[in-house]
C-alpha positions as CSV (number, residue, x, y, z in Angstrom):
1,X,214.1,-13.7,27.7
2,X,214.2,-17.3,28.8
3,X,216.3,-19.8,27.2
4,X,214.5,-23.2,28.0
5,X,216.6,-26.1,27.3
6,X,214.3,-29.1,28.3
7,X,214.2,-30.0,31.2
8,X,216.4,-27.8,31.8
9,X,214.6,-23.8,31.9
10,X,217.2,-21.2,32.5
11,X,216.6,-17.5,33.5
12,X,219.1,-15.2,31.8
13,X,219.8,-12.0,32.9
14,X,217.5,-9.6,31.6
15,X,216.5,-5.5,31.8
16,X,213.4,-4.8,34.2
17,X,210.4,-5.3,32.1
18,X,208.3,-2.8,31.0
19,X,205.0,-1.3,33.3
20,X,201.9,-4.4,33.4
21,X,198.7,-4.4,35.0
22,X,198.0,-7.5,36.2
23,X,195.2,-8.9,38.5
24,X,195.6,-8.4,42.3
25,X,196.0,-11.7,43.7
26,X,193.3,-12.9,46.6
27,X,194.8,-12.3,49.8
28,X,192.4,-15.0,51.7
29,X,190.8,-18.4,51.0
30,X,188.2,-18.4,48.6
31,X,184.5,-17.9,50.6
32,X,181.1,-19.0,50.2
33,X,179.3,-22.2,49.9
34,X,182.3,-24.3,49.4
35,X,183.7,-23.1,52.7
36,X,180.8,-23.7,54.5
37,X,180.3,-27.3,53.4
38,X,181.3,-30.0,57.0
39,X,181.9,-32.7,54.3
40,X,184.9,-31.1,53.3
41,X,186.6,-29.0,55.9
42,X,186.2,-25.9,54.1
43,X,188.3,-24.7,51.1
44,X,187.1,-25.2,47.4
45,X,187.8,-28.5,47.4
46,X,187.1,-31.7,46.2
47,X,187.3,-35.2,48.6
48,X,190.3,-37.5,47.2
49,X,189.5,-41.0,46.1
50,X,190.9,-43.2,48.4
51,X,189.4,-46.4,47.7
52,X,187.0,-45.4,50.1
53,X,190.0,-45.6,52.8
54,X,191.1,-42.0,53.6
55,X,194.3,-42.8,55.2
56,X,194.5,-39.7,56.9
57,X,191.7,-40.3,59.0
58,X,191.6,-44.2,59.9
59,X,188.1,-45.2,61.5
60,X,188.0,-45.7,64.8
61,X,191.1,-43.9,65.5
62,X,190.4,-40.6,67.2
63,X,193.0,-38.2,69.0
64,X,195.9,-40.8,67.6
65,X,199.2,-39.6,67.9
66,X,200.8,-37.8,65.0
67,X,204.0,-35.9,64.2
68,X,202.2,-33.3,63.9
69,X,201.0,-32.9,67.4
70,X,204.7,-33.6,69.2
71,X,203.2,-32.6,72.4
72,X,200.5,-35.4,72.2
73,X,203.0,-37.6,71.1
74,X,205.1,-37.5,73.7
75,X,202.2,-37.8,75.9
76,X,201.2,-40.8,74.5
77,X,204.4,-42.3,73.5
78,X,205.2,-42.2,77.3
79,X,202.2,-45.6,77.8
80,X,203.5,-47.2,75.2
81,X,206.7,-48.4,73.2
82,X,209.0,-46.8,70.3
83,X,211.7,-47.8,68.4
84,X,213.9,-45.6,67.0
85,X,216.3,-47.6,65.0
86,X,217.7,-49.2,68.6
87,X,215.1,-52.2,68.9
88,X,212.3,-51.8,71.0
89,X,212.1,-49.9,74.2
90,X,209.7,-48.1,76.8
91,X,209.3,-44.8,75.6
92,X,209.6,-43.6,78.9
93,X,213.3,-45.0,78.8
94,X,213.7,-42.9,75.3
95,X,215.4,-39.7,75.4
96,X,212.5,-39.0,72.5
97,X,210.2,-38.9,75.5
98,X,211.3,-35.7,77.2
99,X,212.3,-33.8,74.2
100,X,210.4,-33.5,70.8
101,X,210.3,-36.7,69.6
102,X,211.0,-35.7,65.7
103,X,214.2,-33.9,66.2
104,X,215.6,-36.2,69.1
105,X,214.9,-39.0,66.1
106,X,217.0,-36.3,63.4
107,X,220.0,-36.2,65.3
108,X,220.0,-39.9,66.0
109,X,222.1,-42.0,63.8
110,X,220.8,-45.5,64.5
111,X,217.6,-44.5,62.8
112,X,218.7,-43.1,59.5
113,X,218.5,-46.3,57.1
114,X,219.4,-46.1,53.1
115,X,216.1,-47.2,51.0
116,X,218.0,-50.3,50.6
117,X,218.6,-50.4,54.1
118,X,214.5,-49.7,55.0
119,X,213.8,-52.5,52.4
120,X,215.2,-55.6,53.9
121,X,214.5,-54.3,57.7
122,X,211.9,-56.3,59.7
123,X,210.3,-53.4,62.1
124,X,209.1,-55.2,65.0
125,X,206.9,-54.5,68.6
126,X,203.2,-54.7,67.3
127,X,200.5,-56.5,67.8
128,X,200.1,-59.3,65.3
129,X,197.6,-59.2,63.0
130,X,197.0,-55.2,63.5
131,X,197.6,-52.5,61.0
132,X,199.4,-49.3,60.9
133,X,199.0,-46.2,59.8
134,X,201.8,-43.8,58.5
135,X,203.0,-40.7,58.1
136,X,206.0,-38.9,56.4
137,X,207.5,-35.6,56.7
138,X,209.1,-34.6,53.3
139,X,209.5,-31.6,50.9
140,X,208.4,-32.0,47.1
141,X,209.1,-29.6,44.6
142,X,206.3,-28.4,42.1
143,X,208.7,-25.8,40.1
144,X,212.4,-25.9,39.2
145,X,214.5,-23.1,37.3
146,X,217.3,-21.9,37.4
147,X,219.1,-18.3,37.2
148,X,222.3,-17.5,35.2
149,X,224.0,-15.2,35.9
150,X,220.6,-12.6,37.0
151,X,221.3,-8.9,38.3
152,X,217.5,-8.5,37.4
153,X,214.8,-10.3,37.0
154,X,211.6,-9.2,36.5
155,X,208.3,-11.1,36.9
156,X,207.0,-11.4,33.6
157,X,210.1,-13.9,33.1
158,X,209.7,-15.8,36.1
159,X,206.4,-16.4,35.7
160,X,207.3,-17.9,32.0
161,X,210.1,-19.8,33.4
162,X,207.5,-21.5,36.2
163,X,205.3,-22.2,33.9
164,X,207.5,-24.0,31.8
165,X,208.9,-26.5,34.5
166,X,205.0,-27.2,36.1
167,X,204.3,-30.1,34.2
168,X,207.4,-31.7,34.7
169,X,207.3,-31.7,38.8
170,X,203.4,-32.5,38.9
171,X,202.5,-34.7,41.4
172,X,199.3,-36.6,42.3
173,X,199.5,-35.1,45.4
174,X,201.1,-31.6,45.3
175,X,201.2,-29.4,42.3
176,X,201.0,-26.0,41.3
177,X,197.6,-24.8,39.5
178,X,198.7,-21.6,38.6
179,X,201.6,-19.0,38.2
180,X,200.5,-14.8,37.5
181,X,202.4,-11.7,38.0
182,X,201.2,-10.2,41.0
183,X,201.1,-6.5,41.9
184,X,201.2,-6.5,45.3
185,X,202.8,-9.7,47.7
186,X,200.7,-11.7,49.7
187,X,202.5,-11.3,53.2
188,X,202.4,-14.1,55.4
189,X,201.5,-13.5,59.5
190,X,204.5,-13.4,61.5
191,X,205.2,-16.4,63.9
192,X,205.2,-16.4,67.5
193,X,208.4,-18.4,68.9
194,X,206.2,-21.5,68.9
195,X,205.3,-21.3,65.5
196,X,209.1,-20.7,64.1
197,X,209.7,-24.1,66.4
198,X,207.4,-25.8,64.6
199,X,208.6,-24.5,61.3
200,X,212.3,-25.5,61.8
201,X,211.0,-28.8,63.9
202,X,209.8,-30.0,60.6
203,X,212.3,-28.3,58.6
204,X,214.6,-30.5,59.8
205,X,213.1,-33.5,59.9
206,X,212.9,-32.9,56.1
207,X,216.3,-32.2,55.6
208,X,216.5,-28.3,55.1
209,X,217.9,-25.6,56.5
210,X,216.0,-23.5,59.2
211,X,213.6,-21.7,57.0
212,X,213.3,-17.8,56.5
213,X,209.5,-16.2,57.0
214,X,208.7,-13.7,54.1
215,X,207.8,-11.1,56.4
216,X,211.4,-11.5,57.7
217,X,213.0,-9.9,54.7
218,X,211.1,-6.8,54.4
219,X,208.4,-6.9,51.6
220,X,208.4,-3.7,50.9
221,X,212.0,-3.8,49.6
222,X,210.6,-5.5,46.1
223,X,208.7,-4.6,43.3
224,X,208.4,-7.8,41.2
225,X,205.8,-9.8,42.3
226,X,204.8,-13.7,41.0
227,X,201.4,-14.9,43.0
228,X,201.7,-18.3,42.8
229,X,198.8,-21.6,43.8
230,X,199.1,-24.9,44.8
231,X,196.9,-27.8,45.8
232,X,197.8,-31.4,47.8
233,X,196.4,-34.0,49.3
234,X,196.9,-37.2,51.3
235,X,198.6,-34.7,54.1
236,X,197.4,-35.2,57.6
237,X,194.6,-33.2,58.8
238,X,194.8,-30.2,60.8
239,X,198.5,-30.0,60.1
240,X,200.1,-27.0,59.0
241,X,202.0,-27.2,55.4
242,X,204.5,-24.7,54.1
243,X,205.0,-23.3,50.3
244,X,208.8,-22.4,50.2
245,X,210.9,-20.7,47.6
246,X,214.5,-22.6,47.6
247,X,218.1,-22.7,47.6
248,X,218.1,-21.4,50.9
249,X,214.3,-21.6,52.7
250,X,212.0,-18.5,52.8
251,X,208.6,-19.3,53.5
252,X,206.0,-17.3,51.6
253,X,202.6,-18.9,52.7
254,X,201.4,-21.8,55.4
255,X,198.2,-22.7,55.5
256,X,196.5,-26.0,57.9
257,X,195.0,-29.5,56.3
258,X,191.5,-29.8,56.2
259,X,189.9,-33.2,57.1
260,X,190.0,-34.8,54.1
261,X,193.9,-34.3,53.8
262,X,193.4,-31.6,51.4
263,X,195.3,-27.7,51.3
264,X,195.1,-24.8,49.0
265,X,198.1,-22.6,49.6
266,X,199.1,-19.6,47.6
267,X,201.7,-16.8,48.2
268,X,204.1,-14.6,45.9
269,X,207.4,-14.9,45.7
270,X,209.8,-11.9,45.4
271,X,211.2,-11.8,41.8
272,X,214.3,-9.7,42.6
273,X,215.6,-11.5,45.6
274,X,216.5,-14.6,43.3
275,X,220.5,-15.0,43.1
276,X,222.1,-17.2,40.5
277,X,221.7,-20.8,41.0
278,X,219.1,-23.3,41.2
279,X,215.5,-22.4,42.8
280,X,212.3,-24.5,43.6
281,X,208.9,-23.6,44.7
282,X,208.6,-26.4,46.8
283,X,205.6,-27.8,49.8
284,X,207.2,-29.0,53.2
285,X,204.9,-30.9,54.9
286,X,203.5,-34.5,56.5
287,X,201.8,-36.7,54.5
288,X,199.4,-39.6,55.8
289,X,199.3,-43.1,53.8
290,X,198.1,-46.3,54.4
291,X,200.1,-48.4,56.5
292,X,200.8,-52.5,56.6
293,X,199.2,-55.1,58.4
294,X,201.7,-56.6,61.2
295,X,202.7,-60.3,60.5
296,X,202.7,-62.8,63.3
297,X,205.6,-62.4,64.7
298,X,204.6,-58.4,65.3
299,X,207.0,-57.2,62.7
300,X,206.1,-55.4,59.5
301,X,208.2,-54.9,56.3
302,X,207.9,-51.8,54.1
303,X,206.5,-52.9,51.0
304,X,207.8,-51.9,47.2
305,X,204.6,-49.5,47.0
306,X,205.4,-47.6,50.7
307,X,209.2,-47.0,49.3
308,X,208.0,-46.0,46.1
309,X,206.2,-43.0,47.9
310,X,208.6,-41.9,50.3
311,X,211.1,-41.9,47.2
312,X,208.6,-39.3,46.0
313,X,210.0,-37.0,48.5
314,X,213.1,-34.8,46.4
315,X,216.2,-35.9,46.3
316,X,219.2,-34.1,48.1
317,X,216.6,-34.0,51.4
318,X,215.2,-36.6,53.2
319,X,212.0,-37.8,55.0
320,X,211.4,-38.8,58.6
321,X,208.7,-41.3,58.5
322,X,206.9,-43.0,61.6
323,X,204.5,-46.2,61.8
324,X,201.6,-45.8,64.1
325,X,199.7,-49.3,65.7
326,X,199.1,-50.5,68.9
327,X,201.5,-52.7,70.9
328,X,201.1,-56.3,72.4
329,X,200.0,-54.8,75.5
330,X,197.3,-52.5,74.4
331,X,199.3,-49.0,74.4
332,X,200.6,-47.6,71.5
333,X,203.9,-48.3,69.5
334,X,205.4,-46.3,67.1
335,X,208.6,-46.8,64.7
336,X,210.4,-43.8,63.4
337,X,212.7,-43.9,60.8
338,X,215.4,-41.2,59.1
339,X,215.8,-41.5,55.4
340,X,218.6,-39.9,53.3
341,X,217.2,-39.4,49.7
342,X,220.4,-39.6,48.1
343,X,220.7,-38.6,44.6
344,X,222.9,-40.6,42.4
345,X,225.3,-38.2,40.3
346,X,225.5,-39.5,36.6
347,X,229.3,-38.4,36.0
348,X,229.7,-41.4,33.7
349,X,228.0,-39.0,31.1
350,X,230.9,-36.9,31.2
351,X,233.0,-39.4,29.2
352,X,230.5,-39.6,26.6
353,X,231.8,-36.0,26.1
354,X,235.3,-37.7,25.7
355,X,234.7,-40.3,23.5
356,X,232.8,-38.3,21.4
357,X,235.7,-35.9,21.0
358,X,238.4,-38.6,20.9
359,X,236.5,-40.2,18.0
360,X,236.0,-37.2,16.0
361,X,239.5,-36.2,16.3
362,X,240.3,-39.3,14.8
363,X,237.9,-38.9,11.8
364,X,239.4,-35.9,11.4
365,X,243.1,-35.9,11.6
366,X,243.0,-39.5,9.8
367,X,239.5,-40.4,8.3
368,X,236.9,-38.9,6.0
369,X,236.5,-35.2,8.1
370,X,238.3,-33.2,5.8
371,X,235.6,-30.9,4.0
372,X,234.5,-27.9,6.1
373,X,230.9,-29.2,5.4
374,X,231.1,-32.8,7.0
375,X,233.7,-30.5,9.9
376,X,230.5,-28.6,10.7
377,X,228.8,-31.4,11.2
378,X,231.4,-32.8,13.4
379,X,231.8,-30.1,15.7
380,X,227.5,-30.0,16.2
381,X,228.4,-34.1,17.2
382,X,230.9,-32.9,19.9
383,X,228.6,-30.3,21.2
384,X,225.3,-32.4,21.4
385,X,227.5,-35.2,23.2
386,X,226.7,-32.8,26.0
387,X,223.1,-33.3,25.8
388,X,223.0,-36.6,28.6
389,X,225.0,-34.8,31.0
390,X,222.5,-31.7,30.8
391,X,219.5,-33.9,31.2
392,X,220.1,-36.7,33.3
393,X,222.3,-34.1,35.9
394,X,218.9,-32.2,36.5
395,X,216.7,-34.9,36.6
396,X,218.8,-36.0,39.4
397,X,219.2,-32.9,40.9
398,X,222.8,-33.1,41.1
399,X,222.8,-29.8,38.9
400,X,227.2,-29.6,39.2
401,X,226.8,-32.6,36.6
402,X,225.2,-30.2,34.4
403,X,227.4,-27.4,34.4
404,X,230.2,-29.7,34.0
405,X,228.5,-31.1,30.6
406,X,228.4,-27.7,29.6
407,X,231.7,-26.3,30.5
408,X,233.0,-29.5,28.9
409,X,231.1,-29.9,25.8
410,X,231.8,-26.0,25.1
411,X,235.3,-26.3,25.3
412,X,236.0,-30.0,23.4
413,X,233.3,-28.2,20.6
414,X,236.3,-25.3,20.5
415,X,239.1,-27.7,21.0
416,X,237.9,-29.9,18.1
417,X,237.1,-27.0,15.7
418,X,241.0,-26.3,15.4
419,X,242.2,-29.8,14.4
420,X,243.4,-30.1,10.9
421,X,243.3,-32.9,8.7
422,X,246.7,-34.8,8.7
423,X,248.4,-34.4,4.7
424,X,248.4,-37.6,3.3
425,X,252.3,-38.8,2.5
426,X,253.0,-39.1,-1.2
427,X,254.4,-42.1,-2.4
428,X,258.1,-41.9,-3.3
């Protein structure tokens, strides 16, 4: 069974669950009239409200480059200028212009920046008075769980303990719609060398490890199926995005942007193969927003709103974001930039734990403790002083702060439960 403990939503071990019949998930794109529709690049979808403004698709800007297209980038990046953390330069002069410009950027440590950093930094070589346009290669989660512990788990579980942790990673702009047991797995093509390149190319602009393809760890090895469907938007068109099952990357679906910036991608992920730890069903990808106008001096300044959304990106991975505009001389310009998306570790909620305990012991050995009732009580004070360390560890992903809470409150709850009141001294 699952022991949710909110946020937290654990997955104990459990026996193989008995025979279901569930539906057969789809193993292609929904068909029919909503796939034939031009207005919305096919898909059953539904055109995002941008203001009127798609970002992803800024008017009068047609074949622009994109980190999507590294190839055309390069191209292009070759007329015109780049900064990559370095000041501005000919991107002829760059070594990002005879190698893929997104992992030359990755390895280079004059652009990573802290958010801090990115906030205070004028970025400068475009034209005054121009705008930008942006894009952003991240990973966001849209399930978290984790697994104690598991020599088995079966499907119907998984799918409870998905469910359970939707709500709490929904996005505006990726989210799962729906989590089923699945009967059969949905098994991805396999890639070509170009497309594992372009898979680890944007793998590690976003942080992760070189991912795994589904079909690379033999299907037909599982039995326990969950069929699994997401939706996003705001991503650049014609790019391809990739649902992931995490620690360590397996891809179990792609699927490419339609015009509007929107993607439905669904695949199944292989209940059995899950180890004990921390998992996410999580969407790697690039995302398009609106940029900034330039100031007069040809620099622009992330704004509060921009940092806000690459912040959206999960913590413990990082995005590699560039600004697209023209330079002073007509070509293009573009300024790429590495950020870390450090999570901050609450430890400081471990000596809640100790406080708590100290206190009690005092109440105990000295104060008013002393009846096994008000003890009782006491002990549940010790164990719930846990509670922060559990909550705010996962919410910032650093999930060691969480089982330190645990480990800890456990053992002060057993350490406290011994202590005796102190006799009181009669008077002579």
């Amino acid at each position: 069974m699952v022991t949710p403990l909110n946020p937290v939503v654990v997955i104990p071990r459990v026996n193989p669950a008995g025979p279901v019949t569930p539906p057969t998930p789809p193993t292609t794109e929904p068909t029919g009239p909503a796939n034939e529709n031009p207005t919305n690049g096919g898909g059953n979808q539904t055109t995002p409200n941008n203001g009127g403004n798609n970002p992803a698709t800024p008017p009068g800007q047609t074949n622009r480059p994109s980190l999507s297209q590294p190839k055309n980038l390069i191209e292009q990046l070759a007329e015109g200028t780049v900064d990559l953390g370095q000041g501005v330069t000919r991107a002829a002069e760059t070594p990002a212009a005879n190698d893929d410009p997104v992992r030359a950027t990755n390895s280079l440590q004059s652009a990573r920046r802290t958010v801090a950093e990115l906030a205070s930094e004028d970025i400068g070589g475009f034209t005054p008075g121009q705008s930008t346009y942006l894009e952003i290669i991240g990973a966001r989660t849209g399930a978290r769980f984790v697994v104690s512990e598991a020599e088995v788990v079966d499907s119907l579980t998984l799918v409870r303990a998905m469910r359970a942790s939707i709500e709490a990673q929904r996005s505006d702009f990726f989210s799962i719609d729906s989590v089923d047991v699945a009967t059969q797995p949905v098994v991805p093509d396999e890639w070509d060398d170009q497309e594992r390149d372009n898979a680890n190319r944007l793998f590690e602009a976003s942080g992760l490890p070189e991912p795994t393809l589904l079909t690379d760890l033999d299907p037909e090895s599982f039995s326990e199926w969950v069929f699994v469907q997401t939706r996003a938007d705001t991503y650049v068109p014609g790019s391809t995005v990739y649902l992931t099952l995490t620690s360590e990357p397996v891809v179990l679906a792609e699927a490419v942007v339609d015009r509007n910036g929107e993607v439905v991608v669904s695949g199944t992920v292989p209940a059995e193969f899950l180890t004990a730890g921390e998992h996410r069903v999580r969407l790697v990808g690039i995302r398009a927003l609106d940029g900034v106008i330039v100031g007069d001096d040809g620099e622009i300044q992330v704004s509060p709103e921009l940092l806000d959304e690459i912040e959206r990106f999960d913590l413990g991975t990082q995005s590699t974001i560039a600004f697209f505009g023209s330079n002073p001389t007509g070509g293009v310009h573009t300024a790429v930039r590495v950020i870390p998306l450090i999570p901050t570790a609450p430890w400081w909620t471990l000596w809640i734990i100790g406080g708590v305990f100290l206190l009690m012991t005092v109440l105990r050995r000295w104060g008013p403790v002393r009846k096994r009732s008000a003890h009782t009580i006491a002990s549940a004070v010790v164990l719930v002083s846990a509670v922060p360390a559990v909550i705010l560890g996962w919410l910032s992903t650093v999930t060691a702060v969480v089982w330190w809470g645990l480990g800890l409150g456990l053992l002060a709850t057993v350490l406290y439960w011994f202590i005796r009141p102190r006799r009181k001294v009669e008077d002579q």
